[in-house]
N, C-alpha and C positions, 0 to 999 in steps of 0.2 A: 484355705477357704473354709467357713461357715455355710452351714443350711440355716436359714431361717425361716418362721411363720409370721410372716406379718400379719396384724390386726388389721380389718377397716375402722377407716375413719381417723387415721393420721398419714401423712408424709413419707413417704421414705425416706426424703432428706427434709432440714430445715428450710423453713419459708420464710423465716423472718427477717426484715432486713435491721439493720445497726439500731435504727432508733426503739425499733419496735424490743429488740433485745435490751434495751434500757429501762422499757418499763417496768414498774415495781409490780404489777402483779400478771405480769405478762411471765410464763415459764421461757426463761431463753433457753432452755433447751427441749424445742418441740419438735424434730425429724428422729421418726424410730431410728434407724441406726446414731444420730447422736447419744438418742435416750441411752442405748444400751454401751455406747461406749461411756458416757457418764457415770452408770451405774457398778459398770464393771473395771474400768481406766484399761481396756483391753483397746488400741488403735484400731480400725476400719475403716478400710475404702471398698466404696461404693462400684457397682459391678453394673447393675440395670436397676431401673425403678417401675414401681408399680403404681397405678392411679389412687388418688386418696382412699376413694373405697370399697378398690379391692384388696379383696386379702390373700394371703398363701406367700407359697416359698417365694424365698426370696437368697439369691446369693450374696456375700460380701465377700472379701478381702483380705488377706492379713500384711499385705502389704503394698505399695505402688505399684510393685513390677510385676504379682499377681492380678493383681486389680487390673493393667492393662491387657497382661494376654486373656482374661476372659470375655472384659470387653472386647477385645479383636474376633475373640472368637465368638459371640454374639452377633456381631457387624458380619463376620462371613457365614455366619447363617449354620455353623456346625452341632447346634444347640437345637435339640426338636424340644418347643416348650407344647405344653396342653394345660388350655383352658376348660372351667366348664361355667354354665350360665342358665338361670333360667328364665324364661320369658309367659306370660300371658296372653300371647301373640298366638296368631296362624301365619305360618308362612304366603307371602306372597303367591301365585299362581306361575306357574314354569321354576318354582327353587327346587334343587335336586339336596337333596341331603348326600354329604360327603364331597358335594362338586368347589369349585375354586371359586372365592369371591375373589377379582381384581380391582383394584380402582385406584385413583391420583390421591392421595391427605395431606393436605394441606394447611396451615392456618390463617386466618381472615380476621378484618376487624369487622364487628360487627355491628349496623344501625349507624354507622358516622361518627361510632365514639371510638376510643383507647380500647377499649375491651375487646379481645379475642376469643374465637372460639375454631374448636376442628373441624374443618368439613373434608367428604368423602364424594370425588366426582369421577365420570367416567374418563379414562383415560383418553389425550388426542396427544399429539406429535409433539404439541409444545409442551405438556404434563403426563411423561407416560404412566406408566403403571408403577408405583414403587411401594402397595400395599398388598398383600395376598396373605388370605386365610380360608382354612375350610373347615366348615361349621358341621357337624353330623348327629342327626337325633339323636339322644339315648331312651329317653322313655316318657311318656303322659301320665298323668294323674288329675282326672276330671279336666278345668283349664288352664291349666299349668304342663309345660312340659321343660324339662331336662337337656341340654344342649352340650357338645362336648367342639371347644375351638380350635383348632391347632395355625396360630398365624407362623408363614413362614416369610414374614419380613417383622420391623419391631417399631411401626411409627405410632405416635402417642393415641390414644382413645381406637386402636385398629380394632378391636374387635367390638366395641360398641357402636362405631362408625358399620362395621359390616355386618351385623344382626340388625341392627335401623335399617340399611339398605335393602333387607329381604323379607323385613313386615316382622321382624323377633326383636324387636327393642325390648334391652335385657328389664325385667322387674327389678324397679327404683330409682335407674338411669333415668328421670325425668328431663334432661342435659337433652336426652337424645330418642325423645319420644316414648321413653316409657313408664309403667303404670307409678303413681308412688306408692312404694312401703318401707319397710322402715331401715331397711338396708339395701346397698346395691348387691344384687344375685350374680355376680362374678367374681370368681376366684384362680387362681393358678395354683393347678395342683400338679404340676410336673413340670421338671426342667434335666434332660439327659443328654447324654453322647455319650460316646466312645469310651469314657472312663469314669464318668460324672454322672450318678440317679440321684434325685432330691425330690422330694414329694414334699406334701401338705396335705391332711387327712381333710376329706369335705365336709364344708357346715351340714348341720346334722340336718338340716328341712331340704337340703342335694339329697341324701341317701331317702329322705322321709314327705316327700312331695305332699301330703296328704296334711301336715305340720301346714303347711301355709296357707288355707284357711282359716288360719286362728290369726290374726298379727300381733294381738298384747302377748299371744307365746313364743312368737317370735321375735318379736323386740329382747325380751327375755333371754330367750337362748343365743341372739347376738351378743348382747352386753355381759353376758356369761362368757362366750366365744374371742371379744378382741381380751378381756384376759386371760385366757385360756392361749391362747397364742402370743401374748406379748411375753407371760410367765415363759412359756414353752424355749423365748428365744431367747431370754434372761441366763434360762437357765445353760444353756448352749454357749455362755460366754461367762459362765462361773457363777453366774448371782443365782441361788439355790430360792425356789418360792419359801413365802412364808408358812407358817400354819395356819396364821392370824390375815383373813384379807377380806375386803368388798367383792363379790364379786357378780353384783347388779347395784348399782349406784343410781342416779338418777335420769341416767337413759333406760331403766323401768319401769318408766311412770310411777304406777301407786307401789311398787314392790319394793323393795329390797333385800340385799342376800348378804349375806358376809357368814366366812366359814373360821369358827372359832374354836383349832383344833380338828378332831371327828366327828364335831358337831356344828348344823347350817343352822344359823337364828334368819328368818323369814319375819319381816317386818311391812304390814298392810299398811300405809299410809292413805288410808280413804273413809270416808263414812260410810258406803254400802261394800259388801262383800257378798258377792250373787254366786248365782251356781253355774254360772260362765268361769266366774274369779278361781270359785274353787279347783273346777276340770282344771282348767290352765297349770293351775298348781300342782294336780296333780298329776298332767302328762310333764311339766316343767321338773319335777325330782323323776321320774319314771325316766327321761329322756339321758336325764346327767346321772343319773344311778346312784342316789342320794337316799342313806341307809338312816341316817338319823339326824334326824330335822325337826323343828317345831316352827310354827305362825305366829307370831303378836297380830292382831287385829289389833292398830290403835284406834280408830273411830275418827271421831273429829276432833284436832288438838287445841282448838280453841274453847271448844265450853268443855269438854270431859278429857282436858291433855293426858289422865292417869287410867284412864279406863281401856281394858285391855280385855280383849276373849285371847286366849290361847289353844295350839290346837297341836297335840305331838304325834310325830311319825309313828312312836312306841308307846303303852304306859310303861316301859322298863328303863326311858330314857333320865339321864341323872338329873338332878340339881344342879349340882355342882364338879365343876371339872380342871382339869391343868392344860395351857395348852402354851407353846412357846411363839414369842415374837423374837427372831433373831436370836440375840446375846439373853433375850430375859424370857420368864416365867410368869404367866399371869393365872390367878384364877378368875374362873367363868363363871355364873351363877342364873338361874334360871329363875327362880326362887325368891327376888329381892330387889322390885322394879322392873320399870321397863330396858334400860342398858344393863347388861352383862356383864359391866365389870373393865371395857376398854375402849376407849375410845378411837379408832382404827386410822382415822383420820389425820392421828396426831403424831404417827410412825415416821415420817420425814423428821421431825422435830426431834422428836425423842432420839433418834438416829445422830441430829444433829448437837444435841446437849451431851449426851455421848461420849461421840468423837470430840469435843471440844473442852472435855475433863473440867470445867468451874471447880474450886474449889470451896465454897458458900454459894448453897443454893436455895430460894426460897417459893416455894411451889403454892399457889395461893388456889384457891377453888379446886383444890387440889383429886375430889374423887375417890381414886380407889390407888391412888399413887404412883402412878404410870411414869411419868416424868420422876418424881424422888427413885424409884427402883434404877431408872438411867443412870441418873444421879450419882448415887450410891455404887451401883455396880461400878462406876468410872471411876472412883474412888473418890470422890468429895472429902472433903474432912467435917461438914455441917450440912445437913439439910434437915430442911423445917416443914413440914407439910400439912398443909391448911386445911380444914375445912368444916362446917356451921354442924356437920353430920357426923356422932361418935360410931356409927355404923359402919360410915366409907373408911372412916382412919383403923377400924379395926381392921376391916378390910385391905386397907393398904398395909397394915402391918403384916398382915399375912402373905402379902405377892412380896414383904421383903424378904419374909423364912421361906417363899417357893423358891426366893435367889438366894438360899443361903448368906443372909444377909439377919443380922440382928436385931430388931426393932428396938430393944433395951438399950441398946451403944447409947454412951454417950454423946456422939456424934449424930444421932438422930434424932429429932424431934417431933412429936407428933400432936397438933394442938386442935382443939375442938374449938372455932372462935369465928367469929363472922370475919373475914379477911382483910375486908375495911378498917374491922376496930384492930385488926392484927399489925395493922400497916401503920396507924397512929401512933399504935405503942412503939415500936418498932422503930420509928423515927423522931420519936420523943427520947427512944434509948439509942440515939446514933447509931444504931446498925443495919451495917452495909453489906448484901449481897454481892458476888460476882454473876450471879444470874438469876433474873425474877422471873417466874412463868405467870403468867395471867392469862386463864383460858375462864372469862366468867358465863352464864349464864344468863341468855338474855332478860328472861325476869325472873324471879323468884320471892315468893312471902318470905319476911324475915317476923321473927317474934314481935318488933313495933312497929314497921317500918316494911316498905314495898322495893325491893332492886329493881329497877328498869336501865338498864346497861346505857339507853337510847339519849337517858337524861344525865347519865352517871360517866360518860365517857371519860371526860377531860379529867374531872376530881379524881377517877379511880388511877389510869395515867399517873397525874401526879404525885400519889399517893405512890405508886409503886418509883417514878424515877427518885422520889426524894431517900430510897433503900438500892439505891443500887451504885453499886461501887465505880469510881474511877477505870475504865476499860472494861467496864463490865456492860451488861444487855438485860432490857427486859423484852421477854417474848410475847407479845402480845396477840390472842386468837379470838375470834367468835363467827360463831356461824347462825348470827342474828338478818333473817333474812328482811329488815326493813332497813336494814345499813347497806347502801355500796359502800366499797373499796375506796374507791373515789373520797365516798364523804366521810369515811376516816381519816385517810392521809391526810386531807383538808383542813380536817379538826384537828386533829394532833398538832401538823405543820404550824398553825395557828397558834396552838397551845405552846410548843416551844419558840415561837419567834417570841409574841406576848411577853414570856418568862424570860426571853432567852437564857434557857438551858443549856448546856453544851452536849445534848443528844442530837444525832443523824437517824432518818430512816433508813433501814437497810431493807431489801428482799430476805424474808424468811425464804428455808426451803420446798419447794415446791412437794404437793402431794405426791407420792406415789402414785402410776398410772391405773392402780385399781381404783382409785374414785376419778373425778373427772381426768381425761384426754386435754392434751393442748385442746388453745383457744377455745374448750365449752367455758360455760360462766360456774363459778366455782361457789361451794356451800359458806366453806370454812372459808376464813380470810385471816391470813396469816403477818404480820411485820416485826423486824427487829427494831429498838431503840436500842440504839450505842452511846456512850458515854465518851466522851473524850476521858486522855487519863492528866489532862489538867485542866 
């Protein structure tokens, strides 16, 4: 058996059905215990499930015949679970705190359609009783109070159905009468018996009631929290966290967090920054105990995309620094634009170029060389790494000597050259990569001439299949937010019938669950082209 912490706001199991698993930018593996048996190829079965979003322990399995006797023993009630909850509610008149809620649950279609929902009625002879839970104060803060659950039967939505029924409809459960904010306020933080304790430590605004008041700091410290718990359960089945992660993506609004190394880079995405924004910020590091951190203010990225206030926990905080992503070594830099030095986003991929050894690889808008350092560590015999900027390439030369890796080889190449005109040459001198990365930028001034990715799509495309080997792949990224997904495949698909090329679209790898969760709508948008190998 496994303890886990489940995040809110995914699954316990998968919800997808067949086709929806087909789709190309649909993650087919979206049920946390899938994720993590994907991650780690450790087998699990499922014990009990928890509602989308709540969070906390949660048990699994290590094998079928485990997996039954805990469900049995769940079904015979030998398991005392405890919830807790908190509501903006006054209880009803006559609820006794600590006393028994009973009632029938059931589910219903609702309004005449297909669609279902749970309802909670009072028990008669034909629907007796087969829900019970007792709800008992813990404590108030202004009008917010603290609730602790312990249901002793296990039907679906029971404890939201019996905090509705006594005037304590939990905060965010809007499902079930209560207030919105930006998470539901239930969690399971215990599950014992006889031989078995398992806990789940409580979101921080349970222990600090006083926190929810603020909601942008709570959004915040949730989006901090489902990775904090997904990491947690990762790690409980081998997959050790990173150094390098997101760890507030775009469920915080104008924020951003990523932890790069012993150091958090904090990125404003807004044109005001008030003295609301700042507090936040700064019970938001006070709360996670966040010793050295700095702020990007970007402003507005449309007239002033490069104008930046910066703002440091310390003045003794570095420049520059080392910090590992898995198998590699990147440096970090403070000192030299607005990104650092990684693109965090791009960790699935890199993972996936990787483990997939290429031996010719040609890394175009290349950066600070994230992908060649893959590359290369995997042992390529040729990589070439692109880009318009002899700053980044020195830069990448450097994250190859962080990996003991040689930038003078022969085997390495490192070219300062607009990737377009690179790509020309390239296929005017017949050569063929076994893997092309194309991660461009949606626009950028060139010395004569303007990139808009919007208008460049197809040409750049073809430029890269016409360099890419028989069985080979070009990986193609952007996180150009006037493109759907859609009206790329679209265009592509388009582009190779038109040519007919003998490329297929494949599913790149899906992000890591530190930026988007299943089914949210994603920044980055990821596809392979494959090459037939005749």
């Amino acid at each position: 058996m496994k303890i886990l912490d489940k995040p809110p706001g995914v699954t316990t199991h998968t919800s997808l059905n067949p086709d929806e698993q087909k789709r190309l930018w649909i993650d087919p593996v979206d049920g946390f215990i899938e994720h993590l048996q994907h991650r780690s190829s450790i087998a699990l079965w499922p014990v009990h499930r928890l509602d989308v979003g709540t969070s906390g322990v949660c048990l699994v399995a290590e094998s079928p015949d485990e997996a039954s006797q805990l469900a049995q023993s769940f079904e015979s009630r030998t398991f005392e679970k405890t919830y807790y909850f908190v509501s903006d509610r006054k209880p009803r008149r006559g609820f006794v705190s600590g006393g028994k809620i009973e009632s029938h649950i059931t589910r219903m279609k609702t309004g005449g359609s297909k669609a279902t929902q749970y309802a909670s009625f009072s028990p008669t002879a034909q629907e007796p009783i087969n829900a019970v839970t007792v709800i008992e104060h813990v404590r108030d803060h202004g009008s917010f109070s603290l609730w602790r659950a312990k249901p002793e039967t296990g039907k679906p939505h029971q404890i939201r159905l019996h905090a509705e029924s006594v005037g304590l409809s939990i905060l965010g459960d809007e499902e079930h009468g209560g207030t919105k904010f930006p998470s539901l306020c239930l969690h399971a933080a215990e599950i014992k018996n006889e031989s078995i304790l398992a806990s789940s430590p409580l979101p921080r605004w349970f222990e600090n009631l006083d926190l929810l008041s603020r909601p942008q700091l709570i959004a915040w410290l949730q989006a901090f929290e489902r990775r904090e718990r997904l990491y947690r359960s990762l790690q409980v089945v081998g997959v050790l966290r990173p150094e390098t992660l997101r760890w507030i993506h775009t469920d915080g609004g104008p924020l951003r967090m990523d932890q790069l190394g012993d150091i958090y880079q904090l990125h404003w995405y807004a044109e005001k920054f008030g003295a609301t924004d700042q507090a936040d910020i700064d019970l938001l590091t006070q709360n996670l105990r966040l010793h050295s951190w700095y702020v990007q203010v970007r402003g507005n990225r449309g007239r002033e995309p490069n104008k930046e206030d910066m703002q440091l926990s310390a003045p003794t905080l570095p420049e520059r620094w080392l910090a590992s992503e898995e198998a590699f070594r990147f440096i970090f830099r403070r000192d030299s634009g607005l990104s650092p030095g990684l693109f965090l986003d791009q960790r699935a991929n890199r993972r996936m170029l990787h483990l997939l050894k290429p031996r010719a690889v040609l890394n175009l808008f290349s950066y600070t060389g994230g992908f060649s350092v893959a590359a290369a560590k995997a042992g390529a015999e040729r990589v070439v790494t692109v880009d318009i900027s002899r700053k980044f390439l020195e830069w990448a030369k450097e994250n190859f000597r962080a990996n003991s890796l040689d930038p003078e080889n022969k085997n390495f190449e490192f070219r300062d050259i607009d990737s377009q005109i690179y790509l020309k040459w390239a296929a005017k001198n017949s050569l063929l990569f076994d893997a092309v990365i194309c991660d461009p930028p949606s626009f950028a001034r060139l010395e004569k001439s303007v990139f808009r990715l919007e208008t460049e799509l197809e040409t750049l495309i073809s430029q890269c299949l016409d360099v890419t080997a028989p069985g080979g792949f070009t990986l193609f990224s952007t996180n150009h937010e006037g493109l759907t997904s859609e009206q790329i495949v679209k265009r592509i698909d388009a582009l190779l019938r038109a040519t007919k090329r003998p490329f297929r679209i494949e599913r790149a790898p899906s992000p890591d669950w530190d930026f988007e969760f299943p089914r949210e709508p994603r920044l980055m948008k990821s596809l392979v082209l494959r090459r037939a190998y005749s």
